[in-house]
Wavefront OBJ file of the C-alpha trace (Angstrom):
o trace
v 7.740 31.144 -7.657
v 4.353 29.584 -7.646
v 3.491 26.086 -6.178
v 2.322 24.837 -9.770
v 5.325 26.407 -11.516
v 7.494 24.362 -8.875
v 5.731 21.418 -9.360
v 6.171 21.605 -13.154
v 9.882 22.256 -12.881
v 10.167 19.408 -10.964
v 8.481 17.125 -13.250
v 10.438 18.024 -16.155
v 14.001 17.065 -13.728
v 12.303 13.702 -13.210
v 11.110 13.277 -16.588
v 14.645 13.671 -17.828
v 16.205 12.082 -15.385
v 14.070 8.907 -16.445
v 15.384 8.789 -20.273
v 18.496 7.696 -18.202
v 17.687 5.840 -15.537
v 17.388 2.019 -15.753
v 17.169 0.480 -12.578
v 16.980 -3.740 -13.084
v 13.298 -4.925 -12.046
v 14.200 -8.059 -10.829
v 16.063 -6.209 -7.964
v 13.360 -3.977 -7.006
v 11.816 -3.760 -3.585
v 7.678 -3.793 -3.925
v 5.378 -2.786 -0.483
v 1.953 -2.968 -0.970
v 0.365 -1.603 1.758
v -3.192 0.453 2.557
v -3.371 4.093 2.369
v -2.715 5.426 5.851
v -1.494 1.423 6.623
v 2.146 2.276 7.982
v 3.659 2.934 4.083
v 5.011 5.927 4.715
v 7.092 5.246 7.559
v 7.788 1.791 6.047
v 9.245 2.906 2.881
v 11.263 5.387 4.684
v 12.732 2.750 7.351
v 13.808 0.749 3.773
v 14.910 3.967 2.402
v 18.392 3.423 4.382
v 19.067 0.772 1.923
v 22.503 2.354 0.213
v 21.835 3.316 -3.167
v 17.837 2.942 -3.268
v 14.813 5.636 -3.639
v 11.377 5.596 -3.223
v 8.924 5.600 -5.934
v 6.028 6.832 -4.239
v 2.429 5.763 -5.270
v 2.912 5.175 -9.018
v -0.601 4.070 -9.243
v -1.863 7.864 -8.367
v -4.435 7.960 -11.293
v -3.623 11.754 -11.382
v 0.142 11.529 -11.759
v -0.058 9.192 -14.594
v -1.862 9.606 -17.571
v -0.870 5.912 -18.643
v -3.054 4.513 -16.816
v -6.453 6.926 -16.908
v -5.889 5.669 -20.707
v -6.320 2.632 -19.610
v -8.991 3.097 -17.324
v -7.312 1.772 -14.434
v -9.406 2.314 -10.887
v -8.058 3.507 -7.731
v -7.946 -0.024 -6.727
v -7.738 -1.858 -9.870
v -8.645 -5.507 -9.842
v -6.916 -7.781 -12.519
v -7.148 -11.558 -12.034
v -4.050 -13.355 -11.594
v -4.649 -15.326 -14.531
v -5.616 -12.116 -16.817
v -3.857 -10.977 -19.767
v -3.281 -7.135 -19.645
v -0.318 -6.630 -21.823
v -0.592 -2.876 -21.283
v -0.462 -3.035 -17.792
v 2.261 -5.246 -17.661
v 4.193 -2.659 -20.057
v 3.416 0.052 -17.718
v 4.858 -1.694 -14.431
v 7.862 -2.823 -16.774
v 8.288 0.883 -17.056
v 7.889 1.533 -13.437
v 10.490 -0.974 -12.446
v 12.915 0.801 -14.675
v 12.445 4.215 -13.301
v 11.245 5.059 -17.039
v 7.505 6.978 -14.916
v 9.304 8.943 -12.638
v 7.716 12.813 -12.182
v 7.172 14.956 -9.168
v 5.087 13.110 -7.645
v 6.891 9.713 -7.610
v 9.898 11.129 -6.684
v 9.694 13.604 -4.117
v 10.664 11.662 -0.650
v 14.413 11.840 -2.473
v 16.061 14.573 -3.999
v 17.124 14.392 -8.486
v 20.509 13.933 -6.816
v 19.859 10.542 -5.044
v 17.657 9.323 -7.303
v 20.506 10.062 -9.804
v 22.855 7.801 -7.780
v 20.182 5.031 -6.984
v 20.631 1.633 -8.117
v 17.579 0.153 -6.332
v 13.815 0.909 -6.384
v 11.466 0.947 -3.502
v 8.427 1.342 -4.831
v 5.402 2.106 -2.612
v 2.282 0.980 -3.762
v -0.831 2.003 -1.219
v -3.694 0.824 -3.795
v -2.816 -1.986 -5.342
v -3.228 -4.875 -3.432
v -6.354 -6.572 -5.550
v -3.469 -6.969 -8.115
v -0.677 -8.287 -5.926
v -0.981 -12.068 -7.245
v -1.324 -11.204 -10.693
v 1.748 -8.487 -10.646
v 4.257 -11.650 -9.023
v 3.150 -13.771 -11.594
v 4.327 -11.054 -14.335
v 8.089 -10.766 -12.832
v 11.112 -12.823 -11.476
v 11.385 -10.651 -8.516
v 14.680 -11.585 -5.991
v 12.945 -9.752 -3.658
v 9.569 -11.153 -2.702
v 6.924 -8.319 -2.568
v 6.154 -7.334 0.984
v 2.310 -7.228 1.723
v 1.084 -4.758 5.372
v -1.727 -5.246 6.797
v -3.351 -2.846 9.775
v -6.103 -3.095 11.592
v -9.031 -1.593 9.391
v -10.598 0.764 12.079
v -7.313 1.712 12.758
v -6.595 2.366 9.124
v -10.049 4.212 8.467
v -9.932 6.290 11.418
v -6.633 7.675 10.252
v -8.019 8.272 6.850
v -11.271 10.252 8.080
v -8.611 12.466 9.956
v -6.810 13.426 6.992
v -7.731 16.055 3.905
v -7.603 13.984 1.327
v -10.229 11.983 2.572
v -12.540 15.171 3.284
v -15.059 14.340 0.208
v -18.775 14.024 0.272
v -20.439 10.886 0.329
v -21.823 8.875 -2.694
v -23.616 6.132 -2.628
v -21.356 3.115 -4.675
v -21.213 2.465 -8.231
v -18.988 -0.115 -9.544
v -16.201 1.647 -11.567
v -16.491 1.429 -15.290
v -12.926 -0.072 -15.353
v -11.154 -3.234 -17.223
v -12.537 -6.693 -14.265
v -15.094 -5.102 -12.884
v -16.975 -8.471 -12.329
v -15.080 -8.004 -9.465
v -17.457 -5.787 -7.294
v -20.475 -7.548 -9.202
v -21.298 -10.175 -6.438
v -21.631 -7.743 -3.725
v -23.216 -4.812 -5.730
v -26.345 -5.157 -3.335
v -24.310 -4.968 0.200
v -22.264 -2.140 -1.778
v -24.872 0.162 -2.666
v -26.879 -0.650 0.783
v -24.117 1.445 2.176
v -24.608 4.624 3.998
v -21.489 6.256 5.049
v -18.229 6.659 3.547
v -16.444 4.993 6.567
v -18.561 1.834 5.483
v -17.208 2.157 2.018
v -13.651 2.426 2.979
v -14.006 -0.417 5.315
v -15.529 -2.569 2.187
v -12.432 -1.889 -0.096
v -10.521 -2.755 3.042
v -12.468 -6.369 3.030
v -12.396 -6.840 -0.410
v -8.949 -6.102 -1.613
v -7.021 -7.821 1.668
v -8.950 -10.807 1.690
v -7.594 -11.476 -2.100
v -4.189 -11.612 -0.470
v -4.979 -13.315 2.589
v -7.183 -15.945 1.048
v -4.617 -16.812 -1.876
v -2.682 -20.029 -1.638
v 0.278 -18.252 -2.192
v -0.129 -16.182 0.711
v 3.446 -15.701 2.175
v 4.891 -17.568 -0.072
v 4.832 -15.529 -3.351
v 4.962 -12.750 -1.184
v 5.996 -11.516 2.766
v 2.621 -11.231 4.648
v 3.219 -9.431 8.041
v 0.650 -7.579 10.092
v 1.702 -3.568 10.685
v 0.960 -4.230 14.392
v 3.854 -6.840 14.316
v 6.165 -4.015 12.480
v 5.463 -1.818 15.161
v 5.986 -3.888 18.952
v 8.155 -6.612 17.034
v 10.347 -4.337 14.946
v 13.649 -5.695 15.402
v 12.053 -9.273 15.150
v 10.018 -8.646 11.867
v 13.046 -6.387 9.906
v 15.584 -9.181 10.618
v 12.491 -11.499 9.263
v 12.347 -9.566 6.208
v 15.676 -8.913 5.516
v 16.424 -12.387 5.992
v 13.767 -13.615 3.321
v 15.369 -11.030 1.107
v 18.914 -12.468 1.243
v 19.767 -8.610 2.136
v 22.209 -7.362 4.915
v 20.434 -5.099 6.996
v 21.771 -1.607 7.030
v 23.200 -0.530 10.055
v 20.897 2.878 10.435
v 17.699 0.915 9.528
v 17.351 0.009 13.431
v 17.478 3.804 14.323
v 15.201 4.959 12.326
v 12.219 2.376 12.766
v 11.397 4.781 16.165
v 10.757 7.895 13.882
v 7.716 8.635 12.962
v 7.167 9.436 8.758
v 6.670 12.301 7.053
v 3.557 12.341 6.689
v 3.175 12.054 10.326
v 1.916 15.355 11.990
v 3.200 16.711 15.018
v 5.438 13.857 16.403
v 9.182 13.240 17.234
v 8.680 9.582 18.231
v 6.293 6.680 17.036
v 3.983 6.447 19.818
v 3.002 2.454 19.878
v -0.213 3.138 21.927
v -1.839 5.417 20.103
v -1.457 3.700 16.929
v -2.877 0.612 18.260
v -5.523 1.998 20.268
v -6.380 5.190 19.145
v -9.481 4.301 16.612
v -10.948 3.546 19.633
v -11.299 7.330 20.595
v -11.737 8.347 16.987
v -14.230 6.131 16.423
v -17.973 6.097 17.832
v -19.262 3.034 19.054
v -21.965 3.268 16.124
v -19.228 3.697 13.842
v -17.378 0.437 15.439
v -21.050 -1.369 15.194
v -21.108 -0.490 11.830
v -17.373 -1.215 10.578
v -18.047 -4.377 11.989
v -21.198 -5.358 10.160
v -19.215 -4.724 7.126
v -16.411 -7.050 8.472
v -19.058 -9.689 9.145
v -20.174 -9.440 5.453
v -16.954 -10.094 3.977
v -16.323 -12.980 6.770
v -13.122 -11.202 7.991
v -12.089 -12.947 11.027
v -8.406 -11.665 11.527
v -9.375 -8.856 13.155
v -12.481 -7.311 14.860
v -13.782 -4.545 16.771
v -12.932 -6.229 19.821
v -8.832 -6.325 19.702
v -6.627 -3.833 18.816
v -4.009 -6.904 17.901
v -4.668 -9.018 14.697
v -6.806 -12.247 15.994
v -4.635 -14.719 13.095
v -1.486 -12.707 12.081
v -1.326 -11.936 8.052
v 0.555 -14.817 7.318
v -1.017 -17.314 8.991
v -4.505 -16.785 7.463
v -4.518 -19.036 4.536
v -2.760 -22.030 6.854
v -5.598 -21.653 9.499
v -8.222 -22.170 6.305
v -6.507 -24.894 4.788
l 1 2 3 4 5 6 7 8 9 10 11 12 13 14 15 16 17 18 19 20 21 22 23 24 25 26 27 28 29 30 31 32 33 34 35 36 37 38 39 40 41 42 43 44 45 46 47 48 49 50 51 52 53 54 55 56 57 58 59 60 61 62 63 64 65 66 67 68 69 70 71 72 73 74 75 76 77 78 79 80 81 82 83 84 85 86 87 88 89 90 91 92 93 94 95 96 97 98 99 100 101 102 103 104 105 106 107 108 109 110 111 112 113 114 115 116 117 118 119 120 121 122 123 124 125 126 127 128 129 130 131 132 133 134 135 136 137 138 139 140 141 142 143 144 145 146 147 148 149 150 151 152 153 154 155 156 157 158 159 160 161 162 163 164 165 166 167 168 169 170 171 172 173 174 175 176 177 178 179 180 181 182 183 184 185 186 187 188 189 190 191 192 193 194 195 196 197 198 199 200 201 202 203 204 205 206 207 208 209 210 211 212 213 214 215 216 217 218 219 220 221 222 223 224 225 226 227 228 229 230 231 232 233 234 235 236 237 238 239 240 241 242 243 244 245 246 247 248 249 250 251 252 253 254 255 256 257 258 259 260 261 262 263 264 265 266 267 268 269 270 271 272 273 274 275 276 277 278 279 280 281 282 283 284 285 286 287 288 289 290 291 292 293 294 295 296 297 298 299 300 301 302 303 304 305 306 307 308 309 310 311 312 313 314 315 316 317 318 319
């Protein structure tokens, strides 16, 4: 049986296992994290949760149609204030389980996400809509925001396939609040490599977070690096903010590396922290930073590995 034919088949159990489902949004469990930021492994650590399942990525602009119709980006801006009635509808339907397909789904089997009763859903590119998205739910569970260092988080990406595309100079995407990118069109387009790029839609969609009044207080900010040396300290942290008992196996997995993790049996704390700085050139680093200095990002820098002002202390420092 082919790969697509697979793929197909399993899209058509999820589809139909969707007309049923109907999980309660309130009680969903929302990471919003940075592609190759720790989501993986997070979402799987959570995963022990009895009775939840992972919707993966449901913002994957080729896994749902939805939103190419409504010209949603791969990092979508909408202001927190803004009015998007579709997009509200669609995240509605998310929060039931009503958009589940192959590609959602496929860190659990039809059988668990049968027997769920919670969603985790794990959203890697949509932080520039974090404030807006609490604003459009009562969630029990406030919406856990990751941050990792960016080198750290670029180098990763430029060592994996999906990032193995040729480089375009920027245009701004001809999506719904694109004002967004408007002020910095100039630095944008001055641009020359893709790591530059990725380090600017690092800037850019963190610092709306970071530099909300709300930050960690509509939401959980807490820096990956934190996740990783203070484990035990930062789960019982979450968990606690959560009202949620934490589940027994949670602790035993947080040393096992995710899935999408090549090649190792245990997380290896060093070479997360440090290893962008073997990936990386030092004309790379120069350059990252330059783009850092742009966007006045002062939590981290080319010169720690370790966050300079932890994610939720950024907006306190500024106030």
């Amino acid at each position: 049986m082919s790969h697509h034919l697979k793929y197909k088949i399993k899209t058509f159990s999820y589809k139909t296992i969707s007309i049923f489902k109907d999980f309660d949004p309130s009680n969903a469990i929302s990471l919003f994290c940075d592609p190759r930021g720790g989501s993986t492994w997070l979402a799987e650590t959570l995963n022990t949760i009895a009775n939840s399942t992972i919707i993966d990525e449901p913002l994957h602009l080729k896994n749902m149609k939805s939103l190419r119709e409504m010209k949603f980006s791969w990092r979508q801006y909408i202001p927190e204030d803004a009015k998007w009635p579709e997009a509200k509808l669609f995240f509605h339907q998310v929060l039931r389980g009503k958009k589940l397909n192959a590609g959602t789904c496929y860190r659990n089997t039809p059988l668990e996400v049968i027997q769920a009763q919670q969603a985790i859903l794990k959203i890697i590119r949509g932080k520039a809509l974090l404030p807006w998205y609490v604003k459009q739910f009562d969630f029990k569970h406030k919406p856990l925001f990751v941050i990792r260092h960016p080198f750290a988080v670029i180098a990763s990406q430029l060592n994996h396939k999906a990032w193995n595309y040729a480089f375009h100079k920027f245009q701004i995407p001809s999506s719904p609040f694109k004002e967004f990118y408007e002020p910095h069109e100039a630095f944008l387009k001055s641009l020359k490599t893709k790591e530059e790029q990725l380090t600017a839609r690092w800037c850019m969609t963190n610092n709306i977070v970071l530099n909300h009044p709300q930050n960690n207080h509509s939401w959980i900010s807490i820096n990956y690096e934190d996740l990783i040396l203070k484990s035990n300290e930062s789960f019982r942290h979450i968990f606690n903010v959560w009202d949620l008992e934490i589940p027994k196996i949670l602790f035993s997995k947080i040393n096992k590396p995710s899935t999408t993790t090549v090649g190792k049996t245990q997380i290896e704390s060093e070479q997360l922290l440090k290893g962008w700085q073997k990936k990386l050139s030092s004309t790379q680093i120069d350059r990252l930073q330059k783009v850092l200095d742009y966007f006045e990002v002062t939590y981290y820098s080319s010169r720690e590995v370790l966050p300079i002002i932890t994610a939720d202390k950024v907006q306190d420092q500024r106030l």
